[in-house]
C-alpha positions, 0 to 999 in steps of 0.5 A: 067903828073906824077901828073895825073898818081898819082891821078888816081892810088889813086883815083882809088885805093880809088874807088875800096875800097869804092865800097868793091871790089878788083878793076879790076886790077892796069891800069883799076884802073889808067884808072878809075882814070884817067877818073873818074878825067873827069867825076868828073870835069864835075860833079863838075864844073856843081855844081861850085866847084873847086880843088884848090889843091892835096888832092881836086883833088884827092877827085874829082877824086876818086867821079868820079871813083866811079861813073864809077865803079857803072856805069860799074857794073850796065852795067855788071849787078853785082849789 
């Protein structure tokens, strides 16, 4: 649960840096992470590949949060 909690709060993290934003505050962050692990999980295993590891898991998450964070400001019309 530790493990889950610490890549969503990086992944996260990693999202809001990579989409040049400040983010939407340290537990929408974690949330973020945490659900963007989900859809990356789903996205990546559609295309067959796996985490095997920390840093594969992390990177899996941080696509899917990134992908919810456009999704999110697609939805409130800032992009």
């Amino acid at each position: 649960m530790f493990a889950w909690i610490l890549i969503g709060l990086i992944s996260g993290w990693l999202a809001g840096k990579i989409l040049n934003g400040n983010g939407y505050g340290m537990m929408a962050d974690i949330g973020l992470g945490l659900l963007g692990g989900i859809v990356g999980g789903m996205i990546f295993e559609v295309l067959g590949v796996r985490a095997h590891n920390f840093i594969g898991a992390i990177l899996m998450s941080t696509a899917g949060a990134t992908a919810l964070v456009i999704a999110t400001r697609i939805i409130r019309d800032e992009i």
